[in-house]
Residue frames as qw, qx, qy, qz and C-alpha x, y, z in Angstrom:
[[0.524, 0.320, -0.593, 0.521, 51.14, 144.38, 137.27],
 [0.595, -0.741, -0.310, 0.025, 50.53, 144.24, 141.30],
 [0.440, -0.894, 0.067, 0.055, 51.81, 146.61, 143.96],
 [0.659, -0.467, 0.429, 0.404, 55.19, 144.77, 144.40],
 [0.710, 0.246, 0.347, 0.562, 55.95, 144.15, 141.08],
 [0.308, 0.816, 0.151, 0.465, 55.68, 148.17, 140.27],
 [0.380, -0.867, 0.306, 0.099, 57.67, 149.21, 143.49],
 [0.716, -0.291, 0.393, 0.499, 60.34, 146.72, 142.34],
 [0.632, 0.463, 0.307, 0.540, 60.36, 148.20, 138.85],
 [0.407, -0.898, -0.164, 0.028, 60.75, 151.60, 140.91],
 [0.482, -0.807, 0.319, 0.122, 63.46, 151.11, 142.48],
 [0.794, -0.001, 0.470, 0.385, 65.03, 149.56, 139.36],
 [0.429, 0.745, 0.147, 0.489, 64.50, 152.47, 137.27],
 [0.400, -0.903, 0.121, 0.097, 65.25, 154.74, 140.44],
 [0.804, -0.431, 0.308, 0.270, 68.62, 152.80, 140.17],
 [0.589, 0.593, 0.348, 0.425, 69.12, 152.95, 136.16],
 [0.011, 0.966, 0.004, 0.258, 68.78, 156.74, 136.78],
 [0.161, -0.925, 0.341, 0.057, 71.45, 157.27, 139.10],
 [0.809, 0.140, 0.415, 0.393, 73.94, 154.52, 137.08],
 [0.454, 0.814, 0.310, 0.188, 72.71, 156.76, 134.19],
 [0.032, 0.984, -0.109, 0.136, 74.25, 160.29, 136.10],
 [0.736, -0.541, 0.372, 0.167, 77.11, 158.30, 137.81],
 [0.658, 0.542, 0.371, 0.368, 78.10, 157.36, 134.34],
 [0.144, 0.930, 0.287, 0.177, 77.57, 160.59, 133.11],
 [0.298, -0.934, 0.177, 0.084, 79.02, 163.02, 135.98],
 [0.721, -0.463, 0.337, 0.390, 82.50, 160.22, 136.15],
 [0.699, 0.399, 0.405, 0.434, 83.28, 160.03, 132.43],
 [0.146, 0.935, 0.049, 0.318, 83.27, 164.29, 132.33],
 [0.640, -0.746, 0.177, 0.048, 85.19, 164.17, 135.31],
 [0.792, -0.350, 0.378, 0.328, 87.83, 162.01, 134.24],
 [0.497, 0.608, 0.117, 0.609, 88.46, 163.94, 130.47],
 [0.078, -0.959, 0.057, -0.268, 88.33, 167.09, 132.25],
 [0.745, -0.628, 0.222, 0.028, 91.11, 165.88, 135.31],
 [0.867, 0.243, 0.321, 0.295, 93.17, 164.26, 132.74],
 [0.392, 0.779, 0.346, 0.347, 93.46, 166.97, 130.33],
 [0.258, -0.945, 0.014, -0.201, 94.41, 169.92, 133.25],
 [0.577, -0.739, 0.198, -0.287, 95.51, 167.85, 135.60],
 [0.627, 0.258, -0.735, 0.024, 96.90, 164.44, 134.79],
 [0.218, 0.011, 0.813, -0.539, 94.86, 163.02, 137.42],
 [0.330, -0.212, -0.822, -0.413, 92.05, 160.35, 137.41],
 [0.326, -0.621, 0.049, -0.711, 89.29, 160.93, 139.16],
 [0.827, -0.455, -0.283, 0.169, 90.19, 158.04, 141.93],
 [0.596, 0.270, -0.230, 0.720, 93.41, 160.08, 142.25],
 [0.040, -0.501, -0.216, -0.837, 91.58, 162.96, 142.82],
 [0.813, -0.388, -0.258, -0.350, 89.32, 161.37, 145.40],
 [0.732, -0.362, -0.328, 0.474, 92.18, 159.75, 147.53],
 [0.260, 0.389, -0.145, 0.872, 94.14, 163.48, 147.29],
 [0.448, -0.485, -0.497, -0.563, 90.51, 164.56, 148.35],
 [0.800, -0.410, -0.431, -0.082, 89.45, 162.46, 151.02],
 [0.732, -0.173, -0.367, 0.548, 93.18, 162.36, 152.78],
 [0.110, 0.293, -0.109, 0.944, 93.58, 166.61, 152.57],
 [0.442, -0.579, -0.062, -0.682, 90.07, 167.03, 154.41],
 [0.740, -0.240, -0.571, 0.262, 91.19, 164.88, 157.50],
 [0.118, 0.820, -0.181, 0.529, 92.51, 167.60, 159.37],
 [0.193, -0.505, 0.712, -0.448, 94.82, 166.30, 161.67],
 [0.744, -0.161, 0.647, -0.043, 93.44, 162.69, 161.86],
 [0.114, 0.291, -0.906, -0.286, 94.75, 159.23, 159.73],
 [0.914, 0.131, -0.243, -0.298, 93.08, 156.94, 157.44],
 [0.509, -0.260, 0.786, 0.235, 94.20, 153.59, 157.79],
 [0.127, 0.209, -0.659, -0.711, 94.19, 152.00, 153.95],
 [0.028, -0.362, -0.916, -0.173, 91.26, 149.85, 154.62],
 [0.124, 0.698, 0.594, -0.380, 89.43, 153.03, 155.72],
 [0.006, -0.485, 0.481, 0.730, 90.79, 155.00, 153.08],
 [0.021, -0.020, 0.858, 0.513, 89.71, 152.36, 150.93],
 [0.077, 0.713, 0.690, -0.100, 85.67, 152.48, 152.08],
 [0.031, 0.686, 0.207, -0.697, 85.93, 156.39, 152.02],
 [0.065, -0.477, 0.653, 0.585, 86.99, 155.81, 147.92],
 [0.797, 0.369, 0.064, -0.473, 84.77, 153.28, 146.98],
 [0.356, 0.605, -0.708, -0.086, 87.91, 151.14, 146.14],
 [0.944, -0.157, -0.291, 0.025, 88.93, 147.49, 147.06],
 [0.518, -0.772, 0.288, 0.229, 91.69, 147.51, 149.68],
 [0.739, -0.110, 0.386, 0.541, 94.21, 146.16, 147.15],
 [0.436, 0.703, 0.309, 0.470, 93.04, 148.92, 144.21],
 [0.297, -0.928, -0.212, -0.068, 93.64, 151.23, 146.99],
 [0.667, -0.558, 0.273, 0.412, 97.16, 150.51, 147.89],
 [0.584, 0.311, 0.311, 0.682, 98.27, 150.29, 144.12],
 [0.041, -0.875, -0.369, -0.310, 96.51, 153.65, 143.75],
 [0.429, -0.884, 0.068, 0.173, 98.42, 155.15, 146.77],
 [0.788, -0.133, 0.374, 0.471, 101.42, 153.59, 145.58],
 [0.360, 0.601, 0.394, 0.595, 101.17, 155.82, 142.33],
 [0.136, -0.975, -0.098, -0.145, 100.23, 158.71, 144.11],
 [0.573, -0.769, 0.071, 0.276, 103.30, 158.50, 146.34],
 [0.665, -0.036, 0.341, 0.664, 105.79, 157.70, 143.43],
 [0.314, 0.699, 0.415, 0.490, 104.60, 161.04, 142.03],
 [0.281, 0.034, -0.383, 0.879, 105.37, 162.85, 145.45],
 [0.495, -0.490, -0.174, -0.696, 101.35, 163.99, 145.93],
 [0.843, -0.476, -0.025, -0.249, 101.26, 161.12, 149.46],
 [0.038, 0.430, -0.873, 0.229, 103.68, 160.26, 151.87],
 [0.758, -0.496, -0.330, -0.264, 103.11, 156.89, 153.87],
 [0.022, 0.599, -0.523, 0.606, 103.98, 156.48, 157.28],
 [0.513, -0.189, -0.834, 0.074, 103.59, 153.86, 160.01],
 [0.509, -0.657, -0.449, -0.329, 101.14, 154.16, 162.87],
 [0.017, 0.659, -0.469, 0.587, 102.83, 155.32, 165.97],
 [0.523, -0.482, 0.553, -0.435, 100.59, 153.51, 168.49],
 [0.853, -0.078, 0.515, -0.036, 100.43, 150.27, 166.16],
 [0.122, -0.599, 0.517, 0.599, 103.21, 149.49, 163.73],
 [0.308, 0.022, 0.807, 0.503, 101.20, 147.54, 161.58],
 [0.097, 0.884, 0.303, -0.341, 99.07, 150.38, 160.85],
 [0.386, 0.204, 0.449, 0.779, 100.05, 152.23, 157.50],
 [0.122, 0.711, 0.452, -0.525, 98.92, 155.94, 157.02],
 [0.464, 0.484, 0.320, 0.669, 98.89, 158.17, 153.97],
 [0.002, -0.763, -0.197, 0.615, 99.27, 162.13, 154.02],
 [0.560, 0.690, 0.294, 0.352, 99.15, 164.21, 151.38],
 [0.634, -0.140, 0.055, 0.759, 102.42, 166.20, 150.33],
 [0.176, 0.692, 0.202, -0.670, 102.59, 169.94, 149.58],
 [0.030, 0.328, -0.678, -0.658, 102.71, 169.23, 146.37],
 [0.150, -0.482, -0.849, -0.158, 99.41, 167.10, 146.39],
 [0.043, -0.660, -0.534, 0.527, 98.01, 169.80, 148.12],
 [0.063, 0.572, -0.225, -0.786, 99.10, 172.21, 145.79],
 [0.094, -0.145, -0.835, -0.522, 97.73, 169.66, 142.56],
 [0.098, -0.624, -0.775, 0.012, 94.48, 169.28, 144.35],
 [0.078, 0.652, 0.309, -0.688, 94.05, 173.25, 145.15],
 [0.252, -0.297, 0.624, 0.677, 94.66, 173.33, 141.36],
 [0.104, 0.064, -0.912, -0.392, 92.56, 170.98, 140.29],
 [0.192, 0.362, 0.850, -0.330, 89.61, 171.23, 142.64],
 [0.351, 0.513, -0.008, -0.783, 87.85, 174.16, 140.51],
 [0.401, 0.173, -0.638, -0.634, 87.71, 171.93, 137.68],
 [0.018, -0.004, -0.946, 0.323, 86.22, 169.49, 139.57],
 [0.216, 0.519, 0.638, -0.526, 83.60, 171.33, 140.87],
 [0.450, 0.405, -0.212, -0.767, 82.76, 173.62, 137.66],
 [0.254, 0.180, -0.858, -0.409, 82.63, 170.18, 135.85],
 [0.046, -0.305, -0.888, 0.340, 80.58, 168.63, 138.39],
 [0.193, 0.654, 0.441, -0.584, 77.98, 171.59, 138.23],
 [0.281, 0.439, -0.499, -0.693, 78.16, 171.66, 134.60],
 [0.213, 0.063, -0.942, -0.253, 77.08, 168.32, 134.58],
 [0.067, 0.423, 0.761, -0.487, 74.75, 168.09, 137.38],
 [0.299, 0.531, 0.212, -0.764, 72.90, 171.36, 135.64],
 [0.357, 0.138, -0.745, -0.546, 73.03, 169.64, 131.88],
 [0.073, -0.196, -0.961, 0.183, 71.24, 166.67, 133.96],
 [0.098, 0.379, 0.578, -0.716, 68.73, 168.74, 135.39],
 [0.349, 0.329, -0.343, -0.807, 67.18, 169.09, 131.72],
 [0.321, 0.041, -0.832, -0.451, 66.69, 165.65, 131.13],
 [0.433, -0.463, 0.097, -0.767, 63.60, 164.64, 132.61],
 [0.905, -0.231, -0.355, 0.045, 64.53, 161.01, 133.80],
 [0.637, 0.078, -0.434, 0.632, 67.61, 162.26, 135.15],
 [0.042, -0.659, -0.111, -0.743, 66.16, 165.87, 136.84],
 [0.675, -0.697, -0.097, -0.220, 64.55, 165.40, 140.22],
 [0.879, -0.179, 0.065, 0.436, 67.98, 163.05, 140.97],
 [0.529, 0.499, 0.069, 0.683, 70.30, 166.18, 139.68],
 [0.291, -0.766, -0.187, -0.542, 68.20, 168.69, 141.19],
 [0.883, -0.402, -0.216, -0.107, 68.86, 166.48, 144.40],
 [0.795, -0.265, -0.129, 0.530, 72.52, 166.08, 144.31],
 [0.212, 0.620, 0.018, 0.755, 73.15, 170.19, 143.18],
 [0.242, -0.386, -0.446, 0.770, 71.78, 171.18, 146.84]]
């Protein structure tokens, strides 16, 4: 096989692997969140994202890159959140077609709840990884 062809298969297994833990890490995530919380782990992730702003606004379309979401999966998503009372939205002060989300004290209070399982899950998973030996170095990596 020449040069190229074994970097490309590289960076295809490179890729496999983290699929592999992504897989892996979401699928724990989302029993565990469920189960506690009754939250999915996009829920979790907009709650997330919107509570560590401190004092500045997402618009939804940046909300929606910061998630990993499409702008429309994003809005339903919020939508849910808000009818549950975890996100308010509000309109932009300096442009009115500007839409913001905050999170309510009651989303704050789910997510202060909810983040410990998170993270123990997340480092329960990340340290199960770190055994296998396709999946190590790339575990090792995202533990810190």
């Amino acid at each position: 096989m020449p040069i190229a062809d074994d970097a490309v298969e590289a960076r295809a297994q490179g890729w496999r692997r983290l699929a592999a833990l992504h897989a892996k890490i979401e699928e724990q995530l989302e029993r565990a969140l469920q189960r506690e919380h009754e939250l999915s782990v996009s829920e979790y992730t907009v709650l997330d994202v919107l509570n560590r702003q401190d004092g500045w606004h997402m618009r939804m379309q940046q909300l929606a890159r910061a998630v990993v979401l499409s702008q429309s999966a994003t809005t339903r998503l919020v939508t849910r959140l808000e009818n549950r009372g975890l996100l308010r939205r509000y309109l932009c002060q300096d442009d009115r077609r500007g839409i913001y989300s905050e999170v309510t004290p009651a989303g704050r209070e789910l997510l202060e709840r909810a983040g410990p399982t998170h993270d123990a899950v997340l480092n329960e998973v990340l340290a199960e990884a770190a055994t296998v030996p396709e999946l190590a170095e790339l575990a090792k990596t995202l533990a810190g």
